[in-house]
C-alpha positions, 0 to 999 in steps of 0.5 A: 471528516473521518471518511476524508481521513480514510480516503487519503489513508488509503491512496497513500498506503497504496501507492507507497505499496505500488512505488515498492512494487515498481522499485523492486522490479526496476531493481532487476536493472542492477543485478541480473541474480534471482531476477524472477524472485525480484519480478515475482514479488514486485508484482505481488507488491503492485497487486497488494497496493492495486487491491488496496485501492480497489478497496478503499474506493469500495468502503468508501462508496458503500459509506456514502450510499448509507446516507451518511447516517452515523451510528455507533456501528458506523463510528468504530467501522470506519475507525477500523479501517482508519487503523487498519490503513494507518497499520498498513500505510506504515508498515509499507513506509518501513518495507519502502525505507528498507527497500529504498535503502538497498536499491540506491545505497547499497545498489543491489537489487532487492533480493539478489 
């Protein structure tokens, strides 16, 4: 349960992370101002949600691999990293709503 918890926690992180990332590059299409900045950081937004995947399935087979044998250990490692991916998925849900909130309402581009 807890590593099915874990999985969709860091599928939902990322791709909040990756939409950020693709948001503030298409925002590019608004204003034609600080147009490397905006691709620059859309793309470490994409990088930083592509490792978080990459993350995610690594932890997770490594878990598996173990045999499912639950320690005390095992327990509080795989509550970090619910914790962890929790931090993470709300942190980006916060940066996605300030991003979301200057692309379509205000209709600028996102650092420009």
């Amino acid at each position: 349960m807890k590593i099915r918890i874990l999985r969709v926690l860091g599928y939902c992180a990322s791709i909040i992370w990756i939409i950020s990332g693709l948001i503030i590059i298409g925002s590019i299409f608004l204003s034609a101002i600080g147009v490397y900045i905006n691709l620059t950081v859309g793309l470490l937004f994409i990088i930083a949600g592509i490792y978080l995947i990459w993350r995610n399935m690594l932890f997770i087979n490594f878990l598996m691999e173990g045999g499912g044998i639950q320690t005390k250990t095992y327990n509080k490692i795989v509550i970090a990293e619910i914790i962890l991916f929790k931090t993470l998925f709300l942190f980006g849900l916060v940066i996605f709503s300030a991003i979301f909130f200057r692309v379509f309402i205000e209709k600028y581009a996102v650092f420009g």
